[in-house]
C-alpha positions in Angstrom: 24.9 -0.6 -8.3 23.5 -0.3 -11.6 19.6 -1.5 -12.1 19.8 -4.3 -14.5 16.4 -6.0 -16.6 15.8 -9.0 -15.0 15.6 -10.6 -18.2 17.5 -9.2 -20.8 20.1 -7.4 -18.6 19.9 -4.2 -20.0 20.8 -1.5 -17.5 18.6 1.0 -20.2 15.5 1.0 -17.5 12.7 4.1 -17.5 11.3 4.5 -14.1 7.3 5.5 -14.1 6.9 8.5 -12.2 4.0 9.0 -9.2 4.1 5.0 -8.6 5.8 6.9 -4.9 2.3 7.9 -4.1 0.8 5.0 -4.0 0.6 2.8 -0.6 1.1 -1.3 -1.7 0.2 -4.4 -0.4 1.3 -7.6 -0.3 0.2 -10.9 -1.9 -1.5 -12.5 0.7 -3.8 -9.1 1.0 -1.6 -6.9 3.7 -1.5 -3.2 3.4 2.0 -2.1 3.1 3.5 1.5 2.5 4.7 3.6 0.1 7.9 2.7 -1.7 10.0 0.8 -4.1 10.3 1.9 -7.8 8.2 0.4 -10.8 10.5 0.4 -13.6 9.9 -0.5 -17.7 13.0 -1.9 -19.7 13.6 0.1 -23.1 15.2 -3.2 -24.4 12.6 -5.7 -24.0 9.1 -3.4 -22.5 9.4 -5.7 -19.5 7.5 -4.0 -16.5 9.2 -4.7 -13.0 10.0 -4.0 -9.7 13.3 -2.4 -9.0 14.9 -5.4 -6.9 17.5 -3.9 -4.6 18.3 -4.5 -0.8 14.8 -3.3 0.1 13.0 -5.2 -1.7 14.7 -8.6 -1.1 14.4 -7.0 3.1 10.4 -6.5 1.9 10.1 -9.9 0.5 11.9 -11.8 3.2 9.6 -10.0 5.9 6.1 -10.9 3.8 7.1 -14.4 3.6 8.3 -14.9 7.1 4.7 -13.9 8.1 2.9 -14.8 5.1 -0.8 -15.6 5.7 -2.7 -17.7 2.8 -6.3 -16.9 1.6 -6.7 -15.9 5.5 -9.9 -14.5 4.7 -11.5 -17.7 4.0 -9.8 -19.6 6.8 -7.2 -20.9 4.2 -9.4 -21.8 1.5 -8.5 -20.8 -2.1 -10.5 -17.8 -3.2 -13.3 -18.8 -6.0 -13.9 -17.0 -9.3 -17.2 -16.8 -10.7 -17.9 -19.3 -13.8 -20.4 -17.6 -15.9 -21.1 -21.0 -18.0 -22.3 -22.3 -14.5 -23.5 -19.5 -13.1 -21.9 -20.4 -9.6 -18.2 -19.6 -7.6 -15.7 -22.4 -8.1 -12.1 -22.6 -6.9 -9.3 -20.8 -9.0 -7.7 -23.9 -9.1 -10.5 -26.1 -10.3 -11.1 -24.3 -12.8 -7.5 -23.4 -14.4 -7.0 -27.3 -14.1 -11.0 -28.4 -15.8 -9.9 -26.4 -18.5 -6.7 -28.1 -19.2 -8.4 -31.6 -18.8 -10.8 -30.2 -21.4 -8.5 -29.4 -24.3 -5.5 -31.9 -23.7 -5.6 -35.7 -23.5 -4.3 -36.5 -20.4 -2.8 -40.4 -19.7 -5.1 -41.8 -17.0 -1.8 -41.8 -14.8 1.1 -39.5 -14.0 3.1 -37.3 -11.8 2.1 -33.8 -11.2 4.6 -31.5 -9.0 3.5 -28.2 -8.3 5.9 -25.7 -7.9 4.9 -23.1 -5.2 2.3 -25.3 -3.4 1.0 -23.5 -0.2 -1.2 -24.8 1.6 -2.1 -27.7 -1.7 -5.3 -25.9 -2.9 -4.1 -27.1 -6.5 -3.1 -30.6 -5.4 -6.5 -30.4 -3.6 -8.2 -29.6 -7.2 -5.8 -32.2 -9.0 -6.8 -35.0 -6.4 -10.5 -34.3 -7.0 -10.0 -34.5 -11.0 -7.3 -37.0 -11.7 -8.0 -39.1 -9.0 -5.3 -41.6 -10.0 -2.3 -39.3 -10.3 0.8 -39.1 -7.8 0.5 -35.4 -6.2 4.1 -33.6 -5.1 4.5 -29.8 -3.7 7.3 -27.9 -3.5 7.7 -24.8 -0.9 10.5 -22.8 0.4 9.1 -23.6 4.1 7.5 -27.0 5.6 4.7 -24.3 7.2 1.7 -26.4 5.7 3.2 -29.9 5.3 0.7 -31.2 7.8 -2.2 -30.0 5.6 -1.0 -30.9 2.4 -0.3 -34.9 3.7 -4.2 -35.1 4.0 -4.5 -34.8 0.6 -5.4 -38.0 -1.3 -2.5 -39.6 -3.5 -0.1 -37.0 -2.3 3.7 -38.1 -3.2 5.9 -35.7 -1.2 6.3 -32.1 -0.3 10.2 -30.6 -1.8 11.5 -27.6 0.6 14.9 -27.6 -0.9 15.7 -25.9 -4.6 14.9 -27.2 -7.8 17.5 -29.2 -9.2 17.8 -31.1 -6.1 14.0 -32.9 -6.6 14.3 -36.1 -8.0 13.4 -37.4 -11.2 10.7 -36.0 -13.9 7.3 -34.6 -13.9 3.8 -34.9 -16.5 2.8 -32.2 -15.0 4.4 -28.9 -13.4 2.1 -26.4 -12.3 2.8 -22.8 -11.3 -0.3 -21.2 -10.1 0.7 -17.6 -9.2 4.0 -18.3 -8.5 6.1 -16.7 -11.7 5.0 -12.9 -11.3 6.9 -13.6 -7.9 10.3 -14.8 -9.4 13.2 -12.2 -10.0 15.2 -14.2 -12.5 12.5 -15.8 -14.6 14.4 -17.3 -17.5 16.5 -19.2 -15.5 14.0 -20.1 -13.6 11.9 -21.4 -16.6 15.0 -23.2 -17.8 14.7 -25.2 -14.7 11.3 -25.8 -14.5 11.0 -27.2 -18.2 14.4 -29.4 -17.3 12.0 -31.3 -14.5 9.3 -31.6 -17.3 9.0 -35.2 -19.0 8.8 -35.3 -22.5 5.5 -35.4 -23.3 4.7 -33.5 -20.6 3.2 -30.1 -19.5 3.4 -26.7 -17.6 0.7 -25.5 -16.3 1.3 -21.4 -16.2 -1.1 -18.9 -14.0 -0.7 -15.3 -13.9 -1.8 -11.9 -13.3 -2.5 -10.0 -16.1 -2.1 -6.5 -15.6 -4.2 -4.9 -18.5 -7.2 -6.2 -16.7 -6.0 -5.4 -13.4 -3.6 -2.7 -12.8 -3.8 -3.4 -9.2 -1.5 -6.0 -9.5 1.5 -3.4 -9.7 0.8 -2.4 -6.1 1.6 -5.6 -5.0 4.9 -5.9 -3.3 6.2 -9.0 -4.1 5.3 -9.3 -7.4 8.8 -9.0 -8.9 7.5 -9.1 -12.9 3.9 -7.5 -14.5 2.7 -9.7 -17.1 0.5 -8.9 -20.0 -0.2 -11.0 -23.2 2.9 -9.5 -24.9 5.6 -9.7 -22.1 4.8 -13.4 -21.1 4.5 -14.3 -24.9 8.4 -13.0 -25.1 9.6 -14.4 -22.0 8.2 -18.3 -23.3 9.8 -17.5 -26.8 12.9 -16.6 -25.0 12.8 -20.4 -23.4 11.6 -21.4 -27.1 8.6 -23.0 -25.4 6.2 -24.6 -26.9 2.8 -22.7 -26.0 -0.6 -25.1 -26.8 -3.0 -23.5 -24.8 -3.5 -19.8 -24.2 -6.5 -17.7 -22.5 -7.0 -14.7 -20.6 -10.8 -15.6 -20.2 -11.2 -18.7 -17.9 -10.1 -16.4 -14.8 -11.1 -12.8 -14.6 -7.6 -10.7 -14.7 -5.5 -13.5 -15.0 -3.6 -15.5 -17.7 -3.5 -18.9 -18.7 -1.0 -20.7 -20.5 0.1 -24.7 -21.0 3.5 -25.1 -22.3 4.6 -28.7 -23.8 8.2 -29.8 -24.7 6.6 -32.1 -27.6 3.1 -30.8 -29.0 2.9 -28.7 -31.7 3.1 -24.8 -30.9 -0.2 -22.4 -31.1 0.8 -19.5 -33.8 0.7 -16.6 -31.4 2.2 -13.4 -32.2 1.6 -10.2 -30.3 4.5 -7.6 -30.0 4.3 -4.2 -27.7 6.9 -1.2 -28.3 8.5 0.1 -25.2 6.2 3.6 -26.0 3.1 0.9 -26.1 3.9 -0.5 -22.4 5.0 2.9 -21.1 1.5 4.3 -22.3 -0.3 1.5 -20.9 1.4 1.7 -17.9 1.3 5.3 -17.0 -2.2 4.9 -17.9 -3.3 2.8 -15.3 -1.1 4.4 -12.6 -3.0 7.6 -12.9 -6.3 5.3 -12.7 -5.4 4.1 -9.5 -4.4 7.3 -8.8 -7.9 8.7 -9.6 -9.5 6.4 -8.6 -8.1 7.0 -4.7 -8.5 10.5 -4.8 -11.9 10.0 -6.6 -13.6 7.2 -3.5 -12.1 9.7 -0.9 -14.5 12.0 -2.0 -17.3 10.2 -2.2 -16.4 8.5 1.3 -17.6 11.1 3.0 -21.2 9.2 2.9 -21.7 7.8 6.5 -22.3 3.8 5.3 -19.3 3.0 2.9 -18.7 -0.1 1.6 -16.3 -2.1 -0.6 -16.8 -5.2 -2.9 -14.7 -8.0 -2.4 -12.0 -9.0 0.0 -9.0 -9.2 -2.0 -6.2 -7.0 -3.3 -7.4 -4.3 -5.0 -10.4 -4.1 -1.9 -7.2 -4.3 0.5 -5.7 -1.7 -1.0 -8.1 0.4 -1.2 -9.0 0.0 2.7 -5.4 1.1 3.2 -6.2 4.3 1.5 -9.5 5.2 2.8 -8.9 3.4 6.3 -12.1 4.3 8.6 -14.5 5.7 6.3 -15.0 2.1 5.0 -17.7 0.5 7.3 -18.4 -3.1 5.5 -17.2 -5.3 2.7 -19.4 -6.9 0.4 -18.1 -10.5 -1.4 -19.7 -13.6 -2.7 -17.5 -16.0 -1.3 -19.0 -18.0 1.3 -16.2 -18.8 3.0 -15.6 -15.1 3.8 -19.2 -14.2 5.4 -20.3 -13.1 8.0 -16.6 -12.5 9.4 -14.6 -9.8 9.9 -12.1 -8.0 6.9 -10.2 -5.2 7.9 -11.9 -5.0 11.2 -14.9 -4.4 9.3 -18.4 -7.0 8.5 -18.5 -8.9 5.3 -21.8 -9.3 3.9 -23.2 -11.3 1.6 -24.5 -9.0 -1.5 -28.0 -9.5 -0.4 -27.5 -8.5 3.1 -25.7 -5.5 2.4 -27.1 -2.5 4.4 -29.9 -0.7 2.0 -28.7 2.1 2.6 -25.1 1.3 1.8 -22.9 2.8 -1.2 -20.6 0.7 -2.6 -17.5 0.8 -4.5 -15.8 -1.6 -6.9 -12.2 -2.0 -7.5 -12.5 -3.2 -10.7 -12.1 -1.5 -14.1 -15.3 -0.6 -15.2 -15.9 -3.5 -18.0 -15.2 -6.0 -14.9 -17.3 -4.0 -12.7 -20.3 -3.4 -15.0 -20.3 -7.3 -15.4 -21.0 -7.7 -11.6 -23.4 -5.6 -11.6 -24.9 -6.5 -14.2 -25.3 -10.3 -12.8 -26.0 -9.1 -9.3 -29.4 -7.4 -11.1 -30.7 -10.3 -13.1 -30.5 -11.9 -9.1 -32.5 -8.7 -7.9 -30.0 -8.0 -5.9 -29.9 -4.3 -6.6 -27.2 -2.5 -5.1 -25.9 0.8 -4.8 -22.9 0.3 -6.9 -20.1 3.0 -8.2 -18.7 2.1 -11.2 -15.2 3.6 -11.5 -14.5 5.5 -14.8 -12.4 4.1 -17.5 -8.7 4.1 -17.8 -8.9 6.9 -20.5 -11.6 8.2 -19.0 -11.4 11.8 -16.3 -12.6 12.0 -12.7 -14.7 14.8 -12.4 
């Protein structure tokens, strides 16, 4: 069977060579192996996964097993807010910022769309205390968890269509990079959207972290440019648009009735193959670069999430500790390996960031004005040579 674009249906499809030697992981931070193809469409510069019988096998085996934020015991990962100068949860924030710049009725309905374990409805409850909360899942795994929740409505475990009645607010918090048809799936979503209401959109965004093409499950790869097209496609009506309030990732609220932000940004398919390519040989590099410098006897990685994960896969026992900020991941083990606050990392530890170096030199950067002053790698730039 011919490979067809999942959204424009073009069967015109470049393939990105070396992605093969690259070991994967999975969205809730499994190592995974080698495989699958990471594919461009000439037509319309979209960068996917190829989605055959193995990777619908793949999925079906990471979600029959899936394991949420399990290095925190289930709670969300935090980001760090640099106006407050202190961690807060992804969802928190993504939601504070859309109760900044919208006026929001006191009152309403929110359903969101891909709930988990409810750490968005946990976020929504603490800031619009009086609004009716609703989750939707393909499994009942964490309906327990989610009733707890103050002013939650009801958890949905069957498809879209089938959930009654209309919504003020729809949220998809790292939910559409996962989705294999997204326009339909768009289509739908906005259908279940009142009129004056709005989508709440969170996403990876690959230009700031190419790690996120190693990750099995993630059926799309957004940038600024592709998820700009795909909302056009849907003629939605974009009215809030950052790719600053979380670190790598992409905001966006879409309304059926507010007037539209004027955002143009358009990539050739040459544009996205460069870019691409790019940041393949990076991670490339960047393997082959740490496995030479693992050799040092107290080897450490910061932070606990995917890009750390993967890189654990590669190295395996030459890493001997993690190093995050999280509280809720201290003093546990990662990996079969200590997690350690930055200020109780091991003196004479070296550590590595899986980061690109703008996001890395910021960490460092703030970990010094803390006088915490750690032995830090910086990784080289994605135009930059390993020597």
């Amino acid at each position: 069977m011919v490979q067809k674009c999942c959204v424009c249906n073009s069967e015109n499809l470049y393939t990105i060579g070396k992605y093969e030697n690259l070991s994967r992981v999975t969205s809730d931070c499994k190592n995974w192996p080698n495989g699958g193809k990471l594919l461009i469409c000439r037509n319309c510069s979209i960068v996917q996964k190829e989605i055959n019988a193995r990777w619908y096998r793949d999925v079906k085996k990471i979600y029959g097993q899936y394991d949420i934020y399990s290095q925190s015991n289930g709670l969300e990962q935090k980001t760090y807010d640099y106006s407050l100068n202190s961690l807060c949860s992804r969802s928190e924030k993504v939601l504070s910022y859309v109760i900044k710049n919208i006026s929001l009725p006191e009152s309403g309905c929110i359903l969101d769309i891909g709930c988990g374990n409810g750490a968005f409805l946990k976020s929504a409850s603490k800031l619009l205390p009086n609004w009716i909360l609703s989750g939707s899942e393909f499994n009942n795994k964490y309906e327990q968890e989610i009733k707890q929740i103050r002013n939650f409505g009801s958890l949905y475990t069957c498809k879209l269509d089938k959930i009654p009645g209309k919504f003020d607010i729809i949220s998809l918090i790292h939910v559409f990079e996962h989705i294999n048809q997204p326009l339909n799936f768009l289509n739908d979503v906005i259908h279940k959207l009142a009129n004056t209401g709005i989508l709440i959109i969170e996403i990876p965004n690959y230009e700031q972290n190419p790690f996120d093409f190693l990750i099995v499950d993630h059926a799309i790869h957004f940038s600024k440019s592709s998820i700009l097209y795909l909302l056009e496609k849907c003629q939605c009506n974009i009215v809030l648009f950052s790719n600053s309030i979380v670190s790598k990732e992409i905001t966006i609220v879409v309304s059926k009735s507010s007037n539209k932000l004027d955002l143009k940004e358009t990539c050739t398919f040459f544009d996205v193959k460069r870019q691409v390519e790019r940041a393949i040989k990076w991670l490339i590099n960047l393997k082959d670069y740490y496995k030479q410098l693992s050799r040092e006897t107290n080897f450490g990685i910061f932070g606990t999430s995917i890009g750390a994960t993967w890189l654990h896969g590669e190295l395996g026992s030459k890493v001997k500790f993690f190093v995050d900020e999280d509280n809720s991941r201290i003093n546990k083990k990662y990996m079969n390996c200590p997690v350690y606050f930055p200020k109780d990392t091991p003196k004479d530890g070296i550590i590595i960031m899986p980061f690109l170096p703008e996001i890395a030199n910021k960490i460092k950067s703030r970990l010094n004005k803390q006088d915490v002053n750690l032995n830090i790698i910086i990784p080289a730039g994605l135009s930059d040579k390993y020597k």
